[in-house]
C-alpha positions in Angstrom: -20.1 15.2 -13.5 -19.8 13.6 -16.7 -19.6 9.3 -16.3 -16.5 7.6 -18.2 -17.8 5.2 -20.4 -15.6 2.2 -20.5 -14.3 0.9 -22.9 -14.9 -3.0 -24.7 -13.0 -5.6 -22.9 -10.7 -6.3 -25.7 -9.2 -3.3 -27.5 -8.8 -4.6 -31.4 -6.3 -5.5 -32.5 -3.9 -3.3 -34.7 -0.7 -3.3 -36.5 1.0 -1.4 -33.6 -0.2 -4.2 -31.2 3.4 -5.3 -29.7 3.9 -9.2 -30.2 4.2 -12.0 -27.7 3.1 -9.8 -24.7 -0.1 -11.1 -23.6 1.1 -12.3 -20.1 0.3 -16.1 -21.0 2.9 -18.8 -20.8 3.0 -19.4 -24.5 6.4 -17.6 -25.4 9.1 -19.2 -23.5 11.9 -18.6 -26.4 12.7 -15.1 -26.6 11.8 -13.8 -23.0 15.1 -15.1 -21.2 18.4 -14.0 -21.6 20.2 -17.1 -20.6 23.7 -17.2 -21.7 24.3 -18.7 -25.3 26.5 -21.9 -25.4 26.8 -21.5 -28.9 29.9 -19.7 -31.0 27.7 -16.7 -31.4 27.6 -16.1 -28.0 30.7 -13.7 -28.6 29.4 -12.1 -31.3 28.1 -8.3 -30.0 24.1 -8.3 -30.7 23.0 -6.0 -33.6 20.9 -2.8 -32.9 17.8 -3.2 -32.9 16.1 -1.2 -36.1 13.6 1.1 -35.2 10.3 1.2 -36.0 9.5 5.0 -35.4 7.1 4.0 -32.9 7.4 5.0 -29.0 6.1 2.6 -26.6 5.3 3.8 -22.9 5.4 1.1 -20.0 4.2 2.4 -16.9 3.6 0.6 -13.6 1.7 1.9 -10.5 1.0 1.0 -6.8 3.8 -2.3 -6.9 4.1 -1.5 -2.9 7.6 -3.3 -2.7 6.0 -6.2 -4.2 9.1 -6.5 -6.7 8.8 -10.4 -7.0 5.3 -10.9 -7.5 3.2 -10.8 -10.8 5.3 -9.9 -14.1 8.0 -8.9 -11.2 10.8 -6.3 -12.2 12.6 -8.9 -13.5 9.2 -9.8 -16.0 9.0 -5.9 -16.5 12.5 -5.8 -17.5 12.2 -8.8 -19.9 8.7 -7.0 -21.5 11.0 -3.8 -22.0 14.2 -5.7 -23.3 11.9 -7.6 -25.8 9.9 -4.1 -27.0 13.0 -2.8 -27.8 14.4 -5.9 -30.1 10.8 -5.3 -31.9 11.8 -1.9 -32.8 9.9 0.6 -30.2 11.6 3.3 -28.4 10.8 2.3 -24.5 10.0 5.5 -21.5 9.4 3.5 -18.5 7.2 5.7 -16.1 5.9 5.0 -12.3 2.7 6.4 -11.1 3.7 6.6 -7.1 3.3 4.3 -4.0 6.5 2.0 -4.9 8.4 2.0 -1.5 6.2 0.8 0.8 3.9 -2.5 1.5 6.5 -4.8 2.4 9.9 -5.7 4.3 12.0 -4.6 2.1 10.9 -1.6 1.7 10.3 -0.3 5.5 14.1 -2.3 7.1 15.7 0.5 4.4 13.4 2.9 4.7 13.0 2.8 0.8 16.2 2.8 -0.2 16.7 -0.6 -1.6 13.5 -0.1 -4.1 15.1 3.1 -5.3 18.2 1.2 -5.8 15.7 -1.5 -7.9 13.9 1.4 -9.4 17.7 2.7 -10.7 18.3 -0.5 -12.4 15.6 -0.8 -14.0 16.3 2.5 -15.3 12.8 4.1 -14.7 12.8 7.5 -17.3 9.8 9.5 -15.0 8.3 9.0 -11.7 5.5 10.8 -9.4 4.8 10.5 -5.4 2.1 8.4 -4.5 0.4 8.7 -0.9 3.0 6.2 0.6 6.1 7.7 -0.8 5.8 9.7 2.6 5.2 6.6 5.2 8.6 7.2 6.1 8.4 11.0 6.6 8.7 13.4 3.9 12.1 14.4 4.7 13.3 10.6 3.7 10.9 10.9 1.1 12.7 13.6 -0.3 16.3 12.3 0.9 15.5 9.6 -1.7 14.1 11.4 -4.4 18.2 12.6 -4.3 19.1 8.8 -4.9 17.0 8.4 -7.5 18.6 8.4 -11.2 15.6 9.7 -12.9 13.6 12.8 -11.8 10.2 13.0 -9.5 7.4 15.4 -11.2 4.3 17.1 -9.2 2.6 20.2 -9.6 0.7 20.0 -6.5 2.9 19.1 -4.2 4.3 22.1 -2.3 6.4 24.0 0.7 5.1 27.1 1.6 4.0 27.9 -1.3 6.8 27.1 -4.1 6.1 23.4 -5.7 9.3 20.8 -4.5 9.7 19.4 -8.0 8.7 20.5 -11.4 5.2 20.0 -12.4 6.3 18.3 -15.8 8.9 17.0 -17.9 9.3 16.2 -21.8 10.9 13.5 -23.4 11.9 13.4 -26.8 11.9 9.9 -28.1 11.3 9.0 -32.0 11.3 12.3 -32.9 8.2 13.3 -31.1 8.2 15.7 -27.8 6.5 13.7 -24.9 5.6 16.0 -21.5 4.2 14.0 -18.5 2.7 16.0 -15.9 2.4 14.6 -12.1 -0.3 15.2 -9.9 -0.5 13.4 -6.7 -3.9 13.2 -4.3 -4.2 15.9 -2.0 -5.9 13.3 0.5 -2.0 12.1 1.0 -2.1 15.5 3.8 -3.8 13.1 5.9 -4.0 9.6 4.3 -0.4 9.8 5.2 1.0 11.4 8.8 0.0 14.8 9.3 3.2 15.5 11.1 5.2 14.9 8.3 4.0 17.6 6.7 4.1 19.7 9.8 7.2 22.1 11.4 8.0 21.7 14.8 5.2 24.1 16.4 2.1 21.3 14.1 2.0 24.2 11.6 1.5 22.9 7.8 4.2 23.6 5.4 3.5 21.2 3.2 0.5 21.0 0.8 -1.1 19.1 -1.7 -3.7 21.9 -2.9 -6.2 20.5 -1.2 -8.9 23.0 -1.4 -12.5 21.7 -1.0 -13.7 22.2 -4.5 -10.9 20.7 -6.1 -10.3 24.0 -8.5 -6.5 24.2 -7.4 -5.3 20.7 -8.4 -7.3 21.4 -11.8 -5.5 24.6 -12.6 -2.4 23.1 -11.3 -2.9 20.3 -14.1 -4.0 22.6 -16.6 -1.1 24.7 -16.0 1.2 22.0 -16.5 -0.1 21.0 -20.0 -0.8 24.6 -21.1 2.8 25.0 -20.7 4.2 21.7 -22.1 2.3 22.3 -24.8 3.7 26.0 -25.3 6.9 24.5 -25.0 6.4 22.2 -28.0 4.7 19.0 -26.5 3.3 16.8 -28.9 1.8 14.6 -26.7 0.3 15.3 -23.0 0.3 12.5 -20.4 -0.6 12.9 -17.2 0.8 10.6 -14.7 -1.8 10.1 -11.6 -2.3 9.1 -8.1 -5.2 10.1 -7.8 -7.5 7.0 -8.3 -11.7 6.4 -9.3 -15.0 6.9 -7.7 -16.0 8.8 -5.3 -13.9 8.4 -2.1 -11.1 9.9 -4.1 -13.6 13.1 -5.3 -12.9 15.9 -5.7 -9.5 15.0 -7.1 -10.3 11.9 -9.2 -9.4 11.4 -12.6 -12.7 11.8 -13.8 -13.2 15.1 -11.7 -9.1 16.6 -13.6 -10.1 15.2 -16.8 -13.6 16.8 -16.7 -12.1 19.8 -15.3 -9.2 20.3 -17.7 -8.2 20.2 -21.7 -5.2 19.2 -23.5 -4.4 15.9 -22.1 -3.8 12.7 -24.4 -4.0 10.0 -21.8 -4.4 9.9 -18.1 -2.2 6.8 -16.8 -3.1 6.6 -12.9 -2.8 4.9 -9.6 -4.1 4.5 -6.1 -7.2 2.9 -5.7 -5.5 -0.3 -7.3 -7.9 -0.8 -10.2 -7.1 -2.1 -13.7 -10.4 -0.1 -15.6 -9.7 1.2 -18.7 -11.9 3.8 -19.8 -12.9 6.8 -22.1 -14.1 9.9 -21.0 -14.8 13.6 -22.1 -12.6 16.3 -21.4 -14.2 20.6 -20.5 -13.8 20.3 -24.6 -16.2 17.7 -25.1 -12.5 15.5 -26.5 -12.0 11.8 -25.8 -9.5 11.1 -23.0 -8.3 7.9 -22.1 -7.5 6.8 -18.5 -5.8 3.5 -17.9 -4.8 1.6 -14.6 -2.7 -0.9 -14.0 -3.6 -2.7 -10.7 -1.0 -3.1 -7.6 2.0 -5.7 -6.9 3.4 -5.6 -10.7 0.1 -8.1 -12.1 -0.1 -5.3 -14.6 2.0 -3.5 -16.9 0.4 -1.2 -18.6 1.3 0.6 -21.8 0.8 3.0 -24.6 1.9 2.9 -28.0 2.5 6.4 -30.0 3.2 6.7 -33.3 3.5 8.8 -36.3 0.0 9.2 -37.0 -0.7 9.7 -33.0 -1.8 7.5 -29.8 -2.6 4.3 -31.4 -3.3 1.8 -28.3 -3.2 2.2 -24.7 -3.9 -0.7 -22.6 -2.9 -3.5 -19.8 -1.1 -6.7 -19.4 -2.1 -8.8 -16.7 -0.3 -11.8 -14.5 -2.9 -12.8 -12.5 -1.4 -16.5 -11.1 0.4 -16.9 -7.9 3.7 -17.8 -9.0 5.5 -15.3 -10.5 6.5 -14.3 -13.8 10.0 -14.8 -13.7 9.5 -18.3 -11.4 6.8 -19.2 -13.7 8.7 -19.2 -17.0 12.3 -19.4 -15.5 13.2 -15.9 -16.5 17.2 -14.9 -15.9 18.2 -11.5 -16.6 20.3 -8.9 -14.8 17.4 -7.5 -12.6 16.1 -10.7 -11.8 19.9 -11.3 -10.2 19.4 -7.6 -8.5 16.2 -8.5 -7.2 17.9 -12.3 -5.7 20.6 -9.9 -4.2 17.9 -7.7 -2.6 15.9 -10.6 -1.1 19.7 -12.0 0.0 20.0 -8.8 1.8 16.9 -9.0 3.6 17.0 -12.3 4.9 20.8 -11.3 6.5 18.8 -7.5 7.4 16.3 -9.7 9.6 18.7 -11.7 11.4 20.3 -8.3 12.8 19.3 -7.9 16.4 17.8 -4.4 16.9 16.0 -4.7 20.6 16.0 -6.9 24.0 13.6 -8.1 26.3 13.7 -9.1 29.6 10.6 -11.1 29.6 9.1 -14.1 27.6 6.3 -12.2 25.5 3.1 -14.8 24.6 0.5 -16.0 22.8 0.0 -19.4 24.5 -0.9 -20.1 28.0 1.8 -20.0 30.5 0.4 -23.2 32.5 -1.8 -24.8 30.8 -1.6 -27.3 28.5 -3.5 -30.0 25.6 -4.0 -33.6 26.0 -0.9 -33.9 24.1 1.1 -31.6 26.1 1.1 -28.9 23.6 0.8 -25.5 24.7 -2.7 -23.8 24.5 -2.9 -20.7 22.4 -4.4 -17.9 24.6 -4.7 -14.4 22.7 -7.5 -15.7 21.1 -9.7 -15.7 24.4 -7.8 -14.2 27.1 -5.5 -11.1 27.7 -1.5 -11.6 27.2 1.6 -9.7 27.4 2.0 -10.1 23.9 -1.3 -8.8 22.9 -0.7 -5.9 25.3 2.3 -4.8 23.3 0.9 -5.2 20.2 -1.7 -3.0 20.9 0.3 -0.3 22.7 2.3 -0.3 19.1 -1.1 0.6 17.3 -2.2 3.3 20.0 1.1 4.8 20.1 1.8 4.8 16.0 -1.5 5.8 15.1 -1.7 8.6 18.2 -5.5 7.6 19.2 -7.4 7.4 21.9 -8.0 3.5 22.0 -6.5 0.7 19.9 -7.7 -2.6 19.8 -5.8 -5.9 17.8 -7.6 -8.9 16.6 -6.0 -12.1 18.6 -5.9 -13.8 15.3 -3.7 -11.6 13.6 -0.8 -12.0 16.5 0.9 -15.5 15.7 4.3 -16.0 17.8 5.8 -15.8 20.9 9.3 -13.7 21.4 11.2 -15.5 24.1 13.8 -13.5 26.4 16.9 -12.1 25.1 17.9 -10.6 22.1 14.9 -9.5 19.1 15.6 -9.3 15.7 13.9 -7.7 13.1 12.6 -11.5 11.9 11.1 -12.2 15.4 9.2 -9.2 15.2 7.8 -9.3 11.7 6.9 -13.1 12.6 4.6 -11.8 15.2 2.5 -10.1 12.7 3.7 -11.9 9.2 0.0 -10.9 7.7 1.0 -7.3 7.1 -2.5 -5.7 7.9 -2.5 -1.7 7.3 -3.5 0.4 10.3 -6.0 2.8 9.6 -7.2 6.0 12.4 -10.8 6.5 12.4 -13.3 8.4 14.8 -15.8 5.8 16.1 -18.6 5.9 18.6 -18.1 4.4 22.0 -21.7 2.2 20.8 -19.4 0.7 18.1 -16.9 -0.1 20.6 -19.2 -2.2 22.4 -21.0 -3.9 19.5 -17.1 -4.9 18.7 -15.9 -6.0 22.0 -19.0 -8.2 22.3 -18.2 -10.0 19.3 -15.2 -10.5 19.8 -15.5 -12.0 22.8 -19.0 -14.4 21.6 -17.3 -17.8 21.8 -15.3 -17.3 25.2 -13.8 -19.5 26.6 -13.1 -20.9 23.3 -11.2 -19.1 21.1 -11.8 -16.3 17.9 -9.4 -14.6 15.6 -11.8 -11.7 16.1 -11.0 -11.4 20.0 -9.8 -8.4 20.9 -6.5 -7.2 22.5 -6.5 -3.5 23.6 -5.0 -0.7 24.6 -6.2 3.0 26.5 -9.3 1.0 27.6 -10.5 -2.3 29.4 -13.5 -4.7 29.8 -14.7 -7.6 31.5 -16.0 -11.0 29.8 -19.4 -12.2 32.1 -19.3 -16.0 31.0 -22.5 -16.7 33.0 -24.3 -14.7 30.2 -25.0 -16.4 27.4 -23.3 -14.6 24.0 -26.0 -12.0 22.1 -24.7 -11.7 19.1 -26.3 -13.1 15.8 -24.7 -14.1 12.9 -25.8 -14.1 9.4 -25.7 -16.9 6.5 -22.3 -15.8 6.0 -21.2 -15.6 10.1 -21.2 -12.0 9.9 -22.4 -9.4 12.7 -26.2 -9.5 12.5 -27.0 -7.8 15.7 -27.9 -8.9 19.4 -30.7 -10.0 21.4 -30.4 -10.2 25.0 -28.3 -9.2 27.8 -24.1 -8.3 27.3 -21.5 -10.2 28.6 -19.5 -7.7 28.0 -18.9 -5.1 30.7 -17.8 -2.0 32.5 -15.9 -0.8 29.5 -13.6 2.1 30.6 -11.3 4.6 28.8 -8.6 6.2 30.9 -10.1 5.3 33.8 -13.2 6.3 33.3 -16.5 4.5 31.7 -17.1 4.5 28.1 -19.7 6.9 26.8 -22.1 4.7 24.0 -23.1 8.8 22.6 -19.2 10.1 22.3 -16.7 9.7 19.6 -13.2 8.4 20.3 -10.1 8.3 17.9 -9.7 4.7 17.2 -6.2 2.6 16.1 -6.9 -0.7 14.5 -5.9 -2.5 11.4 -8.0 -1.9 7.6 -8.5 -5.8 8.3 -11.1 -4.6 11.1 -12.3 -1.6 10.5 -12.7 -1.4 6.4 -13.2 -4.7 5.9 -15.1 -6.4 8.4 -12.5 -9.0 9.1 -13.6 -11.9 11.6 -17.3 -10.8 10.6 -17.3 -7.7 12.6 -19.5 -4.9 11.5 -19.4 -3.0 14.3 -17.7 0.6 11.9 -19.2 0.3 8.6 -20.2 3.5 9.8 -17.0 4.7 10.9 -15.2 8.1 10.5 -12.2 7.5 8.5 -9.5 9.6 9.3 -6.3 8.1 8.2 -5.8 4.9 5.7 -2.7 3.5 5.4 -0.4 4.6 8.3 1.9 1.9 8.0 2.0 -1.6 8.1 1.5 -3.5 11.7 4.4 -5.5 11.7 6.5 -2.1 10.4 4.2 -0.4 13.6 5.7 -3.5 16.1 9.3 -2.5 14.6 9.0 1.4 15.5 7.5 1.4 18.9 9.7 -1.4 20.4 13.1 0.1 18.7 12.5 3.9 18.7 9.3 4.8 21.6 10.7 1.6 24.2 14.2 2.4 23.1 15.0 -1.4 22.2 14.2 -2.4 25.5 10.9 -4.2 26.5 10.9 -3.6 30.6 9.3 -5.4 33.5 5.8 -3.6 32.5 5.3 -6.7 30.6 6.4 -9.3 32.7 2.8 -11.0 33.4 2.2 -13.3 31.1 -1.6 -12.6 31.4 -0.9 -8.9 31.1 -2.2 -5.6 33.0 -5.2 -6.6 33.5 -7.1 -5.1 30.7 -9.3 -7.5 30.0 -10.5 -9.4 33.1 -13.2 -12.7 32.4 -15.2 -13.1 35.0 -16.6 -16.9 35.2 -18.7 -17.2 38.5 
């Protein structure tokens, strides 16, 4: 495989550089349509003149984050102010938009489509999480969307669900964007979804080992854009870099393929900007544009051909729009939006006859305050939260880091706020095939500082385990208090799945969140050699949702009426 070679960290300048873009603060005049005070107020605006120049603004991976970086009300601003300098505008989204946060999962999608529609996106392609909600929905909403969804590799039994390309004609140039989403979404997302009722696939991505169908599918695409008159090929991606995304990288379809301008992707949430060969031996650019709207990336064609491609960034924690006071109509829609959620989470969706908790039931500090137990001991609320991630993920074993669950729910009525307060973080849940040795190295960690507590204690479900606290903990930790191995006896003991005692030498399917498992969160290090089966189910607090409303019904029973739980975890202290 040929290596991209990237390019210099500034592109130079040249006269189709747009102006007053850079994502800095500097330009405050211009970049807000505030209402004019003065006579000309009433006066319509002039069109803009054209400077026979198209400008393509594409965003990737913004997972619902719709106020955070440039923000759609930024990215609507950048587009407003590229038309007043004369370009022709083709906004473009490279998959993965609907999901990542509230507002997306409590509508199922529907209100960033609606967002999406306003902000009068030209061309779009499905990205992995397009299907969190089932590929039915997905599709329900590709119906509510205003523009059109393009893939050639996505298909039912057989015949592709939307066409593989589109052209645009803009400046009097023919544009054709092909779409080619990852065929690792066939399990990155839920297998079922893709599934009919007797677990037979009918869905497909083309994912063939060698990677030969997605590149034909590609080539297809441009071979027939091009016969249709395409002056320009761009290929809109979700495919991502470097190897975990191989076969199907963009460096594998470039390298495979001919014919394509400019690779805009998505995915694996980078911002590289690189040059690479084509089958030809002709340059090919690929440019990515980060996650959560702190990039907007463009391309600039004109006359003469592809003149720039590149990135603006917004890199600070405020926003764009909160940052420089911007006012626009989508910064209004996206204020409505955030109006709707907060009345969406008030709306009581579930009941519970028991107090559900993190804290000790009895005991209390020397200022009477209640002491946290789920980082040390069992509870009823770590209980449920990790029957949600065994039942939504469908493994064997789940387990929950104590540190991640953060409020109590107290009898009565549950709204969607309640629920999302218990797990406010928004972890991803991931399903991987572990050994039962890593389930011990993990449960021993977690449980080091007993009776005191650790964010990295764990709550489980489908197994249980005792705490010996007349055994000193084994575990090591590193400079940076990370898993360095043990020395000495465990005080962790009689481990047992489904009754019966956990085998160090066999594999189990385990349910946890990325936090733990990808990225050794509370220092654990217990599965960097872990199977990964499925990234990205869903989010844990969107997991909490769906298992109490749709598997209990709405109705949290009696089976979690101890305080202290089922006795999963039992801490022996003789």
């Amino acid at each position: 495989m040929s290596t991209p070679e990237e390019n210099t960290s500034e592109e130079k300048a040249s006269d189709d550089s747009p102006s007053g873009t850079d994502g800095s603060s500097s330009e405050t005049e211009g970049t807000s349509v505030q209402e004019e005070t003065s006579d000309k107020a009433d006066e319509p605006e002039k069109e803009p003149e054209k400077n026979g120049k198209v400008m393509i603004l594409y965003t990737s991976d913004v997972h619902c984050g719709i106020d955070q970086g440039f923000g759609y009300a930024g990215l609507y601003q950048v587009r407003e102010t590229m038309e007043k300098q004369g370009y022709t505008t083709i906004l473009v989204d490279n998959g993965d938009s609907i999901q990542g946060e509230s507002i997306g999962s409590l509508s199922k999608g529907e209100t960033i489509i609606d967002l999406m529609n306003a902000m009068k996106y030209d061309v779009a392609i499905p990205g992995n999480h397009e299907f969190t909600y089932g590929t039915d929905r997905f599709l329900e909403l590709a119906e509510m969307a205003d523009f059109p969804y393009i893939c050639c590799n996505f298909r039912k039994k057989g015949e592709r669900i939307f066409d593989p390309y589109i052209i645009k004609e803009a400046a009097g140039m023919k544009i054709a964007f092909v779409g080619v989403t990852t065929p690792k979404t066939i399990t990155s997302a839920t297998p079922a979804f893709f599934q009919d009722e007797n677990g037979t696939f009918i869905y497909d991505f083309m994912q063939d080992e060698t990677g030969e169908q997605v590149y034909r599918a590609v080539q297809d695409a441009v071979d027939a854009a091009r016969e249709e008159g395409a002056d320009y090929v761009y290929v809109l991606g979700h495919v991502g870099m470097g190897l975990a995304f191989s076969p199907w990288n963009y460096a594998d379809i470039i390298e495979h393929t001919s014919g394509i301008d400019v690779f805009l992707d998505g995915h694996s949430h980078d911002t590289e900007q690189v040059i690479m060969k084509n089958k030809d031996g002709e340059d090919v650019v690929r440019s990515a544009c980060g996650t959560k709207l702190n990039g907007i990336g463009y391309s600039i064609i004109s006359p003469e051909g592809v003149s720039e491609t590149g990135l603006w960034t917004w890199d600070n924690v405020d926003s764009a729009p909160d940052l420089l006071g911007i006012r626009n109509e989508m910064k209004d829609r996206v204020d409505a939006a955030q109006e709707a959620l907060a009345e969406t989470l008030e709306k009581v969706v579930a009941h519970t006859s028991v107090k559900l908790t993190i804290n000790d039931p009895v005991e209390v500090d020397s200022a009477g305050k209640p002491i946290r137990m789920i980082r040390r001991a069992e509870t009823n609320m770590g209980d449920l939260c990790a029957d949600a991630l065994l039942d939504q993920t469908g493994a064997d074993i789940a387990i929950m880091n104590g540190g991640a669950i953060r409020t109590d729910i107290e009898k009565g009525d549950i709204t969607y706020g309640d629920i999302i307060n218990v797990l406010p973080f928004g972890n991803t849940l991931c399903l991987s095939e572990v050994t039962g040795q890593m389930i011990l190295d993990a449960l021993e960690w977690g449980a080091r500082v007993v009776p005191e507590q650790f964010g990295g204690f764990q709550q489980v479900a489908g197994l249980s385990y005792e705490i010996d606290l007349s055994v000193e903990s084994p575990c090591r930790a590193d400079e940076n208090n990370m898993c360095a191995g043990f020395e000495g006896e465990r005080r962790v003991k009689n481990v047992r799945v489904g009754g019966e005692m956990l085998d160090p030498e066999k594999t189990y399917k385990l349910g946890a969140s990325a936090y733990t498992v990808l990225q050794n969160g509370d220092g654990i290090t217990a599965f960097d050699d872990a199977v990964i089966l499925r990234e990205d189910i869903k989010v844990d607090n969107q997991a909490l949702i769906d298992y109490i409303v749709d598997t209990l019904g709405g109705e949290i029973s009696d089976k979690y009426a101890d305080p202290y739980g089922e006795g999963r975890i039992v801490i022996l202290d003789n």
